[in-house]
C-alpha positions as a printed NumPy array, in Angstrom:
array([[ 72.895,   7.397,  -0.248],
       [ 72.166,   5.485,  -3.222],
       [ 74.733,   2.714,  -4.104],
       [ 74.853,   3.558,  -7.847],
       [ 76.251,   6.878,  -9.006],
       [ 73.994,   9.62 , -10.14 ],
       [ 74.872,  11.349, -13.491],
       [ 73.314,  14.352, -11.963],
       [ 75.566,  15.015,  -9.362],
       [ 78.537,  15.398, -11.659],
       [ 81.886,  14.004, -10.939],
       [ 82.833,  15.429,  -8.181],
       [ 79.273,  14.603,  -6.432],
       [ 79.845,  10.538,  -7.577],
       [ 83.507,  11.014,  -6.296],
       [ 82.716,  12.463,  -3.125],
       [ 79.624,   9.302,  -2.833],
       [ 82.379,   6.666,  -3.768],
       [ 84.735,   8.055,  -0.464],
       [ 81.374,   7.572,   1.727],
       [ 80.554,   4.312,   0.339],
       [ 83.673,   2.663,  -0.486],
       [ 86.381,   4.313,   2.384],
       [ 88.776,   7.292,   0.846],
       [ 91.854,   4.647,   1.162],
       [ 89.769,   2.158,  -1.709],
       [ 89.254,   5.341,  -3.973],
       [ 92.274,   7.338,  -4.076],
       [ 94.102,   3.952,  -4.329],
       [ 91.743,   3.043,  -7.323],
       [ 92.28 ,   6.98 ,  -8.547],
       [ 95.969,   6.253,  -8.441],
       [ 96.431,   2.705,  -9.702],
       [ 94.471,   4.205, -12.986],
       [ 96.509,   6.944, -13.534],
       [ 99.725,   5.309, -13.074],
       [ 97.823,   2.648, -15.673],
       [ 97.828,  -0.084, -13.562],
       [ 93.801,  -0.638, -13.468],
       [ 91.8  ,   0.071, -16.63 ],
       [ 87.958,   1.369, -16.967],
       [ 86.336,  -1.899, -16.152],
       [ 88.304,  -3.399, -13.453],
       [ 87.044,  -5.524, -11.443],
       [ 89.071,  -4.603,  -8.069],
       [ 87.517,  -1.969,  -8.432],
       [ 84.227,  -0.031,  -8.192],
       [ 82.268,   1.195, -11.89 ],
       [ 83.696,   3.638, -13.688],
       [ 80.783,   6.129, -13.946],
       [ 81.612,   6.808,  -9.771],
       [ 84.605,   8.761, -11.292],
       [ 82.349,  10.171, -14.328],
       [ 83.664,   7.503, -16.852],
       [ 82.457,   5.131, -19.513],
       [ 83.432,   1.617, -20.11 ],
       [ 85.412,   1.365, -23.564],
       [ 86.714,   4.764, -24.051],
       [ 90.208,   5.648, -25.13 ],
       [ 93.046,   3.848, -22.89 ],
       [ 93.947,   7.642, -21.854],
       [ 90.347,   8.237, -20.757],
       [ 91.129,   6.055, -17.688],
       [ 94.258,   7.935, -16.247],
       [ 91.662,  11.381, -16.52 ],
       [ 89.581,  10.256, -14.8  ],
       [ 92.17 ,   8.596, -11.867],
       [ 93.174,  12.079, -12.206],
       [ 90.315,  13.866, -12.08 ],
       [ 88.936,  11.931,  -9.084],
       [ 91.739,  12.956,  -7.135],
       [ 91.189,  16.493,  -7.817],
       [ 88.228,  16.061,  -6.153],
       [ 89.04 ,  13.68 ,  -3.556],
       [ 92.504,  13.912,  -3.011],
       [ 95.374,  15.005,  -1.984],
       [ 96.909,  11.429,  -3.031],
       [ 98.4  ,   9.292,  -0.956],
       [101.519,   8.998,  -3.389],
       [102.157,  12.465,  -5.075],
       [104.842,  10.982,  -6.812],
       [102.167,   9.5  ,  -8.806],
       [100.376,  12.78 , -10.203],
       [103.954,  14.769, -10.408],
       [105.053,  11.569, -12.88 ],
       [101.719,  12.56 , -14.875],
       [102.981,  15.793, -15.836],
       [104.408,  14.121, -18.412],
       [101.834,  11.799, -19.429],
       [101.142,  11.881, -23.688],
       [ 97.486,  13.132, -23.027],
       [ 96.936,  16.636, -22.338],
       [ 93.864,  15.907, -20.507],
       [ 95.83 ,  13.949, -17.888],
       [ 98.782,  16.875, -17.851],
       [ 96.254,  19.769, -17.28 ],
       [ 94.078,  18.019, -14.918],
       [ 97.357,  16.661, -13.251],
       [ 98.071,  20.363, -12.517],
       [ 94.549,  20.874, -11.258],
       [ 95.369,  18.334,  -8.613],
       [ 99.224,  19.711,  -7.763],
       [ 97.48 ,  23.531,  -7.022],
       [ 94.263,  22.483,  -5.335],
       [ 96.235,  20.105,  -2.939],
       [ 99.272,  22.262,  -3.304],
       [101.769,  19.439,  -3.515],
       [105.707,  19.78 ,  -4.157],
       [107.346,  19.416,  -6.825],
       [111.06 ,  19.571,  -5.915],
       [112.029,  18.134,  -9.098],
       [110.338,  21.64 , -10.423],
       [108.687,  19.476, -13.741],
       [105.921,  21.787, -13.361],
       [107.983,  24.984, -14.991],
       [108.876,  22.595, -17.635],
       [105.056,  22.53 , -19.006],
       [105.815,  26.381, -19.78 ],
       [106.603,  25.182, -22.828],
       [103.606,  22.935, -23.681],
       [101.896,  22.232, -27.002],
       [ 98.368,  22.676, -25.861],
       [ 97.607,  26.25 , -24.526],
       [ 95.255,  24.995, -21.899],
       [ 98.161,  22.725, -20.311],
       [100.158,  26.353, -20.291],
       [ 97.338,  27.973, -18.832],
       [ 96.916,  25.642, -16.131],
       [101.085,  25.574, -15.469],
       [100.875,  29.357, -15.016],
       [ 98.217,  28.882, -12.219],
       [100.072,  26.298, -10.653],
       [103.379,  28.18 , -10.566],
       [101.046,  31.539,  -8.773],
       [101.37 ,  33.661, -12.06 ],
       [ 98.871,  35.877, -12.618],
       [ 96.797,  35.457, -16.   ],
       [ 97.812,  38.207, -17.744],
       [101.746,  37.925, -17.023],
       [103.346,  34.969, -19.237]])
């Protein structure tokens, strides 16, 4: 394997490369600590950006999606806590994918703050919320 990521192979490929070449603890710990906004797109604890599909300068918010999006494909998380607290993060991006991570790892959420996105602004955050909760796409 090649120790730079490869555009090509899409973010879940680079994701996937980063666990074999970097240990899953390193990653989803990275994947976390930039969601919860504790490490930013160029930190240098950490490996580059463009292993989770990112890009150096982007929007602050840019950084939690992709700590969220590289535990979608990595994951489940080591703290759950973590992604269940991004349900109500102020990007959309980071709610939806958030969700993404809750259903494909199918994590609890005995606080039930997924229902609560029922009600969100952005139709693809609602979408996602009725897939996480098992509702069928036609039912609202």
């Amino acid at each position: 394997m090649d120790r730079v990521p490869d555009r090509r192979l899409g973010p879940a490929g680079n994701a996937r490369n980063a666990v074999e070449l970097f240990g899953r603890d390193v990653v989803v710990e990275w994947c976390e600590a930039l969601l919860r906004g504790d490490a930013v797109d160029d930190d240098p604890r950490y490996p580059d950006i463009v292993w989770l599909g990112g890009t150096i300068g982007w929007p602050a918010y840019w950084s939690r999606v992709w700590g969220v999006r590289g535990l979608l494909h990595i994951g489940p998380p080591m703290h759950p806590e973590v992604v269940l607290k991004a349900l109500r993060d102020e990007s959309w991006r980071v709610r939806e994918t958030a969700l993404k991570v809750i259903t494909r790892h199918e994590l609890d959420d005995p606080e039930r703050r997924v229902i609560a996105l029922l009600e969100d602004p952005h139709e693809r955050v609602r979408v996602q919320t009725r897939r996480a909760l098992g509702v069928p796409p036609g039912d609202r």
